[in-house]
C-alpha positions in Angstrom: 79.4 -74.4 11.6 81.7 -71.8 10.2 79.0 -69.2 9.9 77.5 -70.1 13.5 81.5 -69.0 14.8 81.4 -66.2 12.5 78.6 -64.5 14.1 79.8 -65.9 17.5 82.8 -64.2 17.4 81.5 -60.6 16.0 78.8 -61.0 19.2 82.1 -61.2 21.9 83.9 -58.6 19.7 81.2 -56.3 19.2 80.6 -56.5 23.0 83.5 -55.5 23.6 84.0 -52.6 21.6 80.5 -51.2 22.8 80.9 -52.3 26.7 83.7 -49.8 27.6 82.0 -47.9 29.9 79.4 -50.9 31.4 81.3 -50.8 34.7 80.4 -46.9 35.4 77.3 -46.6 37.2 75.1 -43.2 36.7 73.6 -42.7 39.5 76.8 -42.7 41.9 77.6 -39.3 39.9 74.8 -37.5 41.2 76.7 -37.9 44.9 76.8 -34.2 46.2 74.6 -32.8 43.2 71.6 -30.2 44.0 67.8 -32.3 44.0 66.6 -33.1 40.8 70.2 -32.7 39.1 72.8 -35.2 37.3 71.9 -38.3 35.9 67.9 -39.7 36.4 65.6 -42.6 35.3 61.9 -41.4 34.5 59.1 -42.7 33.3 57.3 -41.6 29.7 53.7 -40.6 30.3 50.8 -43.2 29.4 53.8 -45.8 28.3 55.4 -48.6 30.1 58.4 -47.3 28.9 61.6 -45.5 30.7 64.3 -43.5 29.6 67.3 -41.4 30.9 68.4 -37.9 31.4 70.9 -36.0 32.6 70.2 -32.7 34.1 73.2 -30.1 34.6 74.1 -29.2 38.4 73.3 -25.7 37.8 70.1 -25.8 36.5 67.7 -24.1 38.3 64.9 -23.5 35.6 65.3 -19.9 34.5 67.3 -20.1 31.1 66.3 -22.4 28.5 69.6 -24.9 28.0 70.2 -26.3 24.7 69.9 -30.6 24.1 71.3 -33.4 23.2 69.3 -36.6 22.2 71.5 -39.7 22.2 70.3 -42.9 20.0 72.4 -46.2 22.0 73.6 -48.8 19.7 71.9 -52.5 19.9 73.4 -54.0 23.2 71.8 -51.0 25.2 68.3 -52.4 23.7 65.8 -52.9 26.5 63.8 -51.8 29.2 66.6 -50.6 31.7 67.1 -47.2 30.9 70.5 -47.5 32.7 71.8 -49.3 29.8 71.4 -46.5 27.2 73.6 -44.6 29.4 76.7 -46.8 29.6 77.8 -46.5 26.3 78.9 -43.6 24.1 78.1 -40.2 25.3 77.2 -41.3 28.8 80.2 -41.8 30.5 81.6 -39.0 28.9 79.6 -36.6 30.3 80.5 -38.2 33.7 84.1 -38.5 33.0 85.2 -34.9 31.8 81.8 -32.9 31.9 82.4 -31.6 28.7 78.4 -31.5 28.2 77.8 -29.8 31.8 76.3 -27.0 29.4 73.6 -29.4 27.9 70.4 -31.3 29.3 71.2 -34.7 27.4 68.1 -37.1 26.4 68.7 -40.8 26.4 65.4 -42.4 24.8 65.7 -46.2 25.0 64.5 -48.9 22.2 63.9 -52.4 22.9 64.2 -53.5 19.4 66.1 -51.3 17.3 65.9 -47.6 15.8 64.8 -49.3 12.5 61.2 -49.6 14.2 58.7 -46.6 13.2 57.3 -47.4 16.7 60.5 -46.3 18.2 61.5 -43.9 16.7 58.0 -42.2 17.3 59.2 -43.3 21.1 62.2 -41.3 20.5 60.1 -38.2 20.0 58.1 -38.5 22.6 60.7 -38.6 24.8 61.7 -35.3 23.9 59.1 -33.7 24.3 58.5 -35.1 27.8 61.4 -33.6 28.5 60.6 -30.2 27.6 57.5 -30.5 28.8 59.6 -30.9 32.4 62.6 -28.8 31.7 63.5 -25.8 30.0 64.7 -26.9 26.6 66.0 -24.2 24.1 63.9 -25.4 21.0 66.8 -23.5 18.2 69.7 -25.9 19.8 68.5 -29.6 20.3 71.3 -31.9 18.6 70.5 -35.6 17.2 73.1 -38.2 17.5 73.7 -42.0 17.8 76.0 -44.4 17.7 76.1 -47.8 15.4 72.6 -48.3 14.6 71.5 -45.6 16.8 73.5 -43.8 13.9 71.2 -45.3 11.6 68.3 -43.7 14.0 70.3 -40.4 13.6 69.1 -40.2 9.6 65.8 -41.8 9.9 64.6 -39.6 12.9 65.8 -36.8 11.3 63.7 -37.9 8.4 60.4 -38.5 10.2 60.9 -35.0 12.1 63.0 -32.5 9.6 62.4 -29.5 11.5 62.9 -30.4 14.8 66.9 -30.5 15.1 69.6 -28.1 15.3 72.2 -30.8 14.2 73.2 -34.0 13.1 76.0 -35.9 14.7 75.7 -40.2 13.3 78.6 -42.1 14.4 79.4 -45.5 12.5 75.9 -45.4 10.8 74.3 -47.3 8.4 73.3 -45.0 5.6 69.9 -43.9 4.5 70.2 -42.5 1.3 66.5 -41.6 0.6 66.4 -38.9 4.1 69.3 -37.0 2.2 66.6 -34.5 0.4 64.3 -34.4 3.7 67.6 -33.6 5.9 70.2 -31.8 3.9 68.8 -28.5 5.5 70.5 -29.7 8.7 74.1 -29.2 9.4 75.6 -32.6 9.7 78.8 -33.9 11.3 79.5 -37.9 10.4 82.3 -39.6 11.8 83.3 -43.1 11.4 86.6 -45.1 10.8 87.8 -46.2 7.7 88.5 -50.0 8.7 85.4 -50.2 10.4 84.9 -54.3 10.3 81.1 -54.3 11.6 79.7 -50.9 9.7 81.7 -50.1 5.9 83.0 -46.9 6.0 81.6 -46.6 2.7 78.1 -46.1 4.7 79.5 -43.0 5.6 81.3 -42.2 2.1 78.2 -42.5 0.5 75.6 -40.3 2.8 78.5 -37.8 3.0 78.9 -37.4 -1.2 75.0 -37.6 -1.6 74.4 -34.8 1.0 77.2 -32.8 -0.6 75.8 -33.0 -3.6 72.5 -31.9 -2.2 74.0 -28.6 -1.3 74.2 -29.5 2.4 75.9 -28.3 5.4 78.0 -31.3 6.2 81.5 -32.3 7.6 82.7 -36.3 7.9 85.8 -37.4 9.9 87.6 -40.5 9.2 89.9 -41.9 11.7 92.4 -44.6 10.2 91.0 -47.3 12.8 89.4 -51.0 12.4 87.7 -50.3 15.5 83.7 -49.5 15.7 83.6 -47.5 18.5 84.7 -43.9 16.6 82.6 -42.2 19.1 85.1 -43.1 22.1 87.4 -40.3 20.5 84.6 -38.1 19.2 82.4 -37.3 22.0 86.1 -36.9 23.9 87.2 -34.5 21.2 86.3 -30.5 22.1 86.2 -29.7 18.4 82.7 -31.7 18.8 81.3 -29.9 21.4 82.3 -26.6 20.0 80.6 -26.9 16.7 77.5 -28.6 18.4 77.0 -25.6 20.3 77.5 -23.3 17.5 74.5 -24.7 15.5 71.0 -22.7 15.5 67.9 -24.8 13.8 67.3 -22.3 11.1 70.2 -20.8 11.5 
C-alpha cells in the first residue's frame, strides 16, 4: 500500500512539474502568420504517425535555417502531436520567440525514447523535414527533456554524425554513447536536488565525457524541481551557444 502511494504521488507531482505549459494551445500562435508558417501538425510519409513543427514567419525558402529536434518527456507520449509541443521548448518559442531563428522538429514517441523503433522514428522525422524545408545540415541541435534527455544520448549514439549539438536536460545517463558522441559539443543541465532523475546522472556523463576529451559544459541549478529546462530554454546564454555550434566544426 505504501509503495502503491509512493508511485501515486510522484504520477500527480511529476504531472505537475511537466504540465506547465498544457493550457497554451499551438495553433492559436499562428493567428496573423504568412501560409505555411508557425506552429503545424503533419504527417510522416508511409507511417501512421504524426509529428510537429514549427516554421519561422519569415521563411520563405531561400536560405537554409538551422534546427532544433526536441525529444518530449513521458506524459507527451502518444499519438497527438500537439502534446509534444506543450511542454519544454514549445511554449517557449511561443512565449518570447527566442528560437524565431530556427525551424524546430518535434518527433513524437508513443512509448518512450528507450525504443530503437523510435528513435529510428525520430530520424525519420528529420529528414522529412528537410526533405520539405530548407534545413542547414552543419547546425541541426538534439535536445530533450527527462527521458527525452535520455533520447538526447542514445540518438546521438545511433546517428553520430548527424548533429551539431547536444543539449539533454534532467537525463538519464548512458554511459556507453560517451566514445561514439564525445566528438559533439555538449551542454547538460540538470538540478542538483532533482527528486525524480539523480543529478548524479548528469555528474557521471559529464566526468566520463570529460575525460573523453570532449567538448562539454553542465549547469547545475540548486533546485529539487525536474523541470531544469523551464529556466534553460528561457535563458539566452542557451540560444547563443546553440547557434554558435558547426557539426564538424
Amino acid at each position: 500500500m505504501a509503495r502503491i502511494l509512493v508511485v501515486c504521488v510522484w504520477v500527480v507531482v511529476a504531472l505537475g512539474l511537466t504540465g506547465c505549459g498544457a493550457k497554451w494551445d499551438p495553433k492559436a500562435f499562428n493567428a496573423g502568420a504568412p501560409a505555411g508558417t508557425g506552429f503545424e501538425y503533419r504527417d510522416l510519409p508511409g507511417s501512421d504517425r504524426k509529428y510537429g513543427v514549427f516554421i519561422p514567419h519569415d521563411y520563405d525558402g531561400t536560405r537554409a535555417y538551422p534546427a532544433v529536434v526536441f525529444l518530449h518527456g513521458l506524459f507527451e507520449n502518444g499519438s497527438d502531436p500537439k502534446s509534444s509541443m506543450l511542454v519544454g521548448l514549445g511554449p517557449v518559442v511561443a512565449e518570447r520567440k527566442l528560437a524565431a531563428g530556427y525551424i524546430i522538429v518535434f518527433p513524437q514517441a508513443r512509448s518512450d525514447w528507450r525504443s530503437k523503433d523510435e528513435l529510428l522514428l525520430a530520424k525519420r522525422v528529420l529528414e522529412d523535414v528537410k526533405a520539405e524545408y530548407r534545413v542547414d545540415g552543419q547546425r541541426v541541435t538534439l535536445t530533450g527533456v527527462s527521458t527525452g534527455g535520455y533520447g538526447v544520448w542514445a540518438l546521438a549514439q545511433m546517428y553520430p554524425n548527424e548533429f551539431s549539438a547536444l543539449v539533454p536536460m534532467a537525463a538519464f545517463d548512458k554511459i556507453e554513447a560517451i566514445p561514439v558522441v564525445k566528438h559533439i559539443p555538449t551542454w547538460i543541465w540538470h538540478n542538483s536536488g532533482d527528486v525524480f532523475v539523480s543529478a548524479g546522472n548528469a555528474k557521471s556523463m559529464y566526468k566520463g565525457l570529460k575525460a573523453a576529451g570532449a567538448e562539454v559544459r553542465m549547469t547545475m541549478n540548486d533546485s529539487r524541481a525536474h523541470n531544469v529546462w523551464v529556466a534553460a530554454y528561457r535563458d539566452p546564454a542557451f540560444w547563443q551557444w546553440v547557434g554558435e555550434q558547426r557539426r564538424g566544426g
